[in-house]
C-alpha positions in Angstrom: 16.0 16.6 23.6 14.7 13.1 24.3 15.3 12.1 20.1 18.7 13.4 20.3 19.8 11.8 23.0 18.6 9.0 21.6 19.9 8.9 18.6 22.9 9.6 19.9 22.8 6.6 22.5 22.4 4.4 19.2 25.8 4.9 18.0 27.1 2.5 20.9 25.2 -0.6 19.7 25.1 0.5 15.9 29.2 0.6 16.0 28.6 -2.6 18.1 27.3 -4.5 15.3 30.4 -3.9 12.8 32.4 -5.1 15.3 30.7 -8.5 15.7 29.3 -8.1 11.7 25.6 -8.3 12.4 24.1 -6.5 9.0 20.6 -7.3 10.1 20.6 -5.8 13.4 22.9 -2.9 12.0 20.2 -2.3 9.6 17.2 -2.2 12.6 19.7 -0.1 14.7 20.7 2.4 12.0 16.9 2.4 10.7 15.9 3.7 14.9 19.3 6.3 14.7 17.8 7.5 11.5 14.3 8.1 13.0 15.4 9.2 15.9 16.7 12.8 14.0 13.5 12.6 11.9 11.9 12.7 15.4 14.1 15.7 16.6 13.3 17.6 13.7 9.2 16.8 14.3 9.6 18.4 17.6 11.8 21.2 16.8 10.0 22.1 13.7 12.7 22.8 11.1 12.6 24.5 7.6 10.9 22.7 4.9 13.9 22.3 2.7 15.7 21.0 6.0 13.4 18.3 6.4 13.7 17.5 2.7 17.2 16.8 3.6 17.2 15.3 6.5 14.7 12.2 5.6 16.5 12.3 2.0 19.7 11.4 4.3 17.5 8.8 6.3 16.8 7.0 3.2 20.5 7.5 1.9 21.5 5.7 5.2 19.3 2.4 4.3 20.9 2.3 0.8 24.4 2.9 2.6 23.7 -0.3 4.0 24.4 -2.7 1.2 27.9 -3.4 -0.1 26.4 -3.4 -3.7 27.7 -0.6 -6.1 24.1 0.2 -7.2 23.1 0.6 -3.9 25.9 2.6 -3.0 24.6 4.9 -6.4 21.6 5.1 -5.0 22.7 6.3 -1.9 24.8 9.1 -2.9 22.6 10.1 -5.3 20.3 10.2 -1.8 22.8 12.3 0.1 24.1 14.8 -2.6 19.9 15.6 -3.0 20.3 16.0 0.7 23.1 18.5 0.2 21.3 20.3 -2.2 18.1 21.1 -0.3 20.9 22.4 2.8 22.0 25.1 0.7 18.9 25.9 -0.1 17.6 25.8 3.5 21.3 28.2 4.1 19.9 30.5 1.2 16.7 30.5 2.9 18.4 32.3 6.3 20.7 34.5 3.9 24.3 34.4 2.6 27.0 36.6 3.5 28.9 36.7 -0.3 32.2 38.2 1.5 32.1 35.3 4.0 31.2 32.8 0.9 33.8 33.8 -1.5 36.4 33.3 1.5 35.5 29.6 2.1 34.9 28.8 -1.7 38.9 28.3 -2.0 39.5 26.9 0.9 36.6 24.4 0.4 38.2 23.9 -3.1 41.8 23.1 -2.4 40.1 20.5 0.3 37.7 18.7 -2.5 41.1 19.0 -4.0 43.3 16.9 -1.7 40.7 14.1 -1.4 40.2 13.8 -4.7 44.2 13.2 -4.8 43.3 11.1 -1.9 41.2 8.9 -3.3 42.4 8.7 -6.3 41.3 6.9 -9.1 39.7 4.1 -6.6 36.2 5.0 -7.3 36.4 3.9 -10.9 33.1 4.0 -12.6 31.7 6.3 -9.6 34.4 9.0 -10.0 32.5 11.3 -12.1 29.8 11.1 -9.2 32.2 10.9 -6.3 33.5 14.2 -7.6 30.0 15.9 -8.2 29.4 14.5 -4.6 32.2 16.4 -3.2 31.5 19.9 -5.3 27.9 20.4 -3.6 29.3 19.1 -0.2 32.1 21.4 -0.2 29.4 24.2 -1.6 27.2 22.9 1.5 29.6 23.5 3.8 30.9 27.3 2.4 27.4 28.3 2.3 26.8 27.2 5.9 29.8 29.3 7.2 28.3 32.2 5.2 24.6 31.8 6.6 25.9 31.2 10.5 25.6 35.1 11.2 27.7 34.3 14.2 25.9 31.1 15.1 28.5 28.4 15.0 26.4 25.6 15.6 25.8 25.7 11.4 29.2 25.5 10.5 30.3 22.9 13.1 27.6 20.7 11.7 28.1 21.1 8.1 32.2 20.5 9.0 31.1 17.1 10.7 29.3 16.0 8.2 31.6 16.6 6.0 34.2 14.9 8.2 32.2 11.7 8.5 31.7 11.5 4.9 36.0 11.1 4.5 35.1 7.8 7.1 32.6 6.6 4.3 34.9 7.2 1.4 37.8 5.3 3.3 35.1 2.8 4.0 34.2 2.4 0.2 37.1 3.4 -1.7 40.2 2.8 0.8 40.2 0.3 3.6 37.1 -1.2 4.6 37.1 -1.8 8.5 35.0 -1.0 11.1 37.1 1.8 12.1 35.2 3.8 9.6 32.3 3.5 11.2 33.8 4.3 14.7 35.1 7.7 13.3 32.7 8.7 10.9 28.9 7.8 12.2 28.8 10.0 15.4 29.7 13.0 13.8 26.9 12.4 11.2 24.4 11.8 13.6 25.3 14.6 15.8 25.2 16.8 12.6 22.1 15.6 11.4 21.1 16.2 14.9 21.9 20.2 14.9 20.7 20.6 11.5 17.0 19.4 12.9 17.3 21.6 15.4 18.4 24.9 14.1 18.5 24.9 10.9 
């Protein structure tokens, strides 16, 4: 568990650096967080359309790290891939439909309330903000209907989730580093799980 822990340890000097605004070392930092679940997942030997989306995340978390709106394209372009290939990694370990068609509306009325949330903030994005949030919200129903009473799934798809709100906030909201406090650790520690049992 050496790359977890690891990758974990990172988040202290990577929320460091938005603190005292050092992009290039947040760059190296976040670059060495990134690896370090790419490493977990070399160890722990994950699906193939898990590692799809775990080093499609890696590079989504270099484009994340420009302030530029194509950039910031790229990179959820980068992440919603991502999604994709996690649903079909869920697929992969079968779907309980019951359990599915009972998170579909609750996952809808949340893609729901953010959209409200946000608004119509994300201006030219919002047709691709909104697309984001239908295949993470699909991501995250299909993980609760794969986990065949293994909450480690569902906890991870949830954080991810979660941290994603920190990155819309982030974009969309009220930049401050804040975001970054709240919403990096639970990505990493999802990425994390996902590496390792999914």
């Amino acid at each position: 568990m050496l790359f977890a822990i690891m990758c974990l340890a990172l988040q202290i000097p990577l929320i460091a650096t938005e603190y005292v605004e050092r992009p290039l070392l947040r760059g190296v930092v976040k670059f060495l967080a990134s690896a370090m679940f790419l490493g977990q997942a070399a160890v722990w030997g994950p699906s193939a359309w898990t590692w799809a989306a775990l080093v499609l995340s890696a590079a989504g978390d270099m484009f994340l790290l420009s302030s530029e709106k194509s950039w910031f394209r790229a990179g959820l372009i980068a992440f919603l891939l991502a999604h994709v290939a996690y649903v079909v990694a869920f697929f992969d370990r079968g779907i309980s439909w019951p359990i599915f068609g009972m998170c579909v509306p609750a996952m809808a009325i949340s893609a729901w309330a953010i959209s409200r949330w946000l608004g119509d903030r994300p201006g030219k994005l919002l047709f691709a903000v909104r697309a984001y949030m239908t295949v993470i919200s699909f991501m995250v129903a299909c993980a609760f209907a794969s986990a065949n009473g293994n909450w480690i799934l569902p906890l991870a798809a949830v954080l991810f989730y979660a941290s994603d709100l920190a990155v819309a906030r982030q974009r969309f909201i009220q930049p401050e580093p804040l975001n970054r406090l709240i919403g990096l650790p639970p990505y990493y520690l999802a990425q994390i799980l996902f590496a390792t049992y999914l």
